[in-house]
N, C-alpha and C positions, 0 to 999 in steps of 0.2 A: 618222235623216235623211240622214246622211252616204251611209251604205249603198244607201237608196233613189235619190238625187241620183245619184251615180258609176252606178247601173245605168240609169238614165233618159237619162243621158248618153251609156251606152256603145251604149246599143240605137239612140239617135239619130246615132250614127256609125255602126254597121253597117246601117241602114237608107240614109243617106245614100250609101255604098259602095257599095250595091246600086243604087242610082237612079244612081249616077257609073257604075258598070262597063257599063246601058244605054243609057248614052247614045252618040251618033254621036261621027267620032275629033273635029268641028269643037269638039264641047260638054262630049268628056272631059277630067277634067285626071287628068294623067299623076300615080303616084306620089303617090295621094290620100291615105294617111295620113302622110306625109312634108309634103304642103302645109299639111293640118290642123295637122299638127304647128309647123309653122314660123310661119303667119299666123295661126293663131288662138292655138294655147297660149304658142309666145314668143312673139312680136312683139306681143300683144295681152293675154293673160289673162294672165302671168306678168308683164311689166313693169307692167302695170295694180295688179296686188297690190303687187311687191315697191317701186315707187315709193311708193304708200301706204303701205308699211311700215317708213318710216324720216323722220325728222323733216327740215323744210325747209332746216334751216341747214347738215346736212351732205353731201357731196361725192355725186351719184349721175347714173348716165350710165347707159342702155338698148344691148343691141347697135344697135340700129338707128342711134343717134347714135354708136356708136365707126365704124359705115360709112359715112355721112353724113361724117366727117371721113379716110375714104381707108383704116381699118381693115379689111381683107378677107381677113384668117387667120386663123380662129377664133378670132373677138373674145369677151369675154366675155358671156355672157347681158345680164347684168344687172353691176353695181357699184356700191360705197357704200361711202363711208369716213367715219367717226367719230371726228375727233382722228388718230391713231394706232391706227384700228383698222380696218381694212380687209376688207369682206366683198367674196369674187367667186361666184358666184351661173353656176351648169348646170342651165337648165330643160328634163327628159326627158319626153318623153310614150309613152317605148318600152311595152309591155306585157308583161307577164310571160306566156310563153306556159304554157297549159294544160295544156297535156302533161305540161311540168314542174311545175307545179302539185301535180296526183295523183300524180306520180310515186313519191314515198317514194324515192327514188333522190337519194342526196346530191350524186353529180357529178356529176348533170344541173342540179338544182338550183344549185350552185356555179356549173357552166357555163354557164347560163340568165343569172346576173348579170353575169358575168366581158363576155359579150357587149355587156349594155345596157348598163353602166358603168363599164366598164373596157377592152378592145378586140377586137376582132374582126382576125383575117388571113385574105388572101385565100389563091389556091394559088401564087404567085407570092413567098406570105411577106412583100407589104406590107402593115404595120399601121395600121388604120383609129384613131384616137385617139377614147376615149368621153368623161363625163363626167371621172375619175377624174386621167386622163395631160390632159387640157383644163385641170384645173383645179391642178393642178402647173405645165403649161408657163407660163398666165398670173399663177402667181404669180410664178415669176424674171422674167417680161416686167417684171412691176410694180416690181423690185428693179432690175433692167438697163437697162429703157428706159423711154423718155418718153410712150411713146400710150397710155398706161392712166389713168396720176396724175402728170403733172408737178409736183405737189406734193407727192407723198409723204414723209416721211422715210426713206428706203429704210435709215438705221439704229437707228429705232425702230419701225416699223412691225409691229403681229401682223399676219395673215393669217386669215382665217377662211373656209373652203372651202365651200359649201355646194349641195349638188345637192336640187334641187324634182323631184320626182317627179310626175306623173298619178297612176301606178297603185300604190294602198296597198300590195300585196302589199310592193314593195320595201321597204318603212318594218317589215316583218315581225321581231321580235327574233332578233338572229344576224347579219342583212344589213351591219348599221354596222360589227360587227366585220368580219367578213369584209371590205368595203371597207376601214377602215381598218388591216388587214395588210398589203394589197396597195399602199396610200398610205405606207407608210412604209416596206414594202421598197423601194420606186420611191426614195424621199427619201434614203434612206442608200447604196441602190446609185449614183443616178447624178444625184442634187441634193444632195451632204450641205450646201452655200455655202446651203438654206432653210432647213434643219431647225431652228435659232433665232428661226424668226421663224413659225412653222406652227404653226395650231392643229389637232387634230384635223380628220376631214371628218366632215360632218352630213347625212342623207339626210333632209330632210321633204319631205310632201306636198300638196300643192298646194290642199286643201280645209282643215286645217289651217291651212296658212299664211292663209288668205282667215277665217279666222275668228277667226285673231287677231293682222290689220291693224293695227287702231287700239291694240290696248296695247302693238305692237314702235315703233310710231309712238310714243308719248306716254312711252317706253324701260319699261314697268309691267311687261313682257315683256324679255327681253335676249335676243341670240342668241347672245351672248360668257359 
């Protein structure tokens, strides 16, 4: 079901793309998988799940309300805190391109992720921040400053990092490690003031996560 849903899905996005790329400049919208991305999967289907997915009593804020209160530096996705236990939440809708896919080619493969979740530079050498360095930088935000969780305990507090994927491929076995190698050299080279307070990072996906809503809700599920 999964399988057939995500291909039902994809083929109605690239069908959409085609109908966007004809249209006049009055009725295109520019940087169409980028908008998709932003209004429909964050702003809409990823806050819609991940609000569902955590019980009413505790601490949860949507990017849209960290901007709504003057947050406009890559605020976090999504947020929820639990007591002392603090999820920050990078919903991707990047796609694993195909190429890399078939490849059999490991460092392309490697390089394929490095891009969608970890960072990209340009030829100028300035570094574009993915999932991975996002969800590092707002966790010391969280320990530092006040616009995330003025209530935090910033010296009890875990952290628990978690990037929502669209596309399964990512969720593939090997990916987690690989992200989490590159999360912990980042942590020990140039955040070692987190590293007592960081859990692991966690790559799910986005149809998963929507399927088991109601047991992370009713906690029958944990993501700690």
């Amino acid at each position: 079901k999964l399988f057939l849903a995500e291909k039902l899905f994809n083929s109605l996005y690239f069908e959409f793309k085609e109908i966007n790329d004809s249209l006049s400049d009055d009725l295109h919208i520019d940087n169409f998988k980028s908008y998709i991305g932003t209004h429909f999967t964050e702003e809409y289907l990823c806050n819609f799940i991940l609000f569902n997915s955590f019980p009413n009593r505790c601490v949860k804020k949507t990017g849209s309300m960290y901007r709504a209160e003057g947050f406009n530096d890559s605020e976090p996705d999504f947020y929820a805190r639990i007591n002392n236990k603090a999820f920050l939440f990078e919903c991707k809708d990047a796609l694993f391109k195909s190429s890399a896919k078939v490849s059999y080619n490991l460092d392309m493969i490697i390089n394929e992720i490095s891009e969608k979740l970890y960072y990209t530079k340009n030829e100028k050498g300035k570094i574009k921040k993915k999932a991975i360095l996002q969800l590092i930088r707002n966790s010391e935000r969280l320990l530092t400053e006040s616009n995330i969780d003025k209530n935090v305990n910033t010296q009890k507090v875990k952290i628990f990092p978690i990037v929502v994927v669209q596309d399964r491929t990512f969720c593939t076995p090997g990916v987690n490690w690989i992200i989490n190698k590159w999360f912990n050299e980042e942590l020990k080279s140039n955040y070692p003031n987190l590293l007592s307070h960081m859990s692991s990072i966690y790559i799910i996906d986005i149809d998963t996560l929507l399927l088991i809503r109601h047991r992370l809700r009713s906690r029958k599920i944990i993501l700690e």
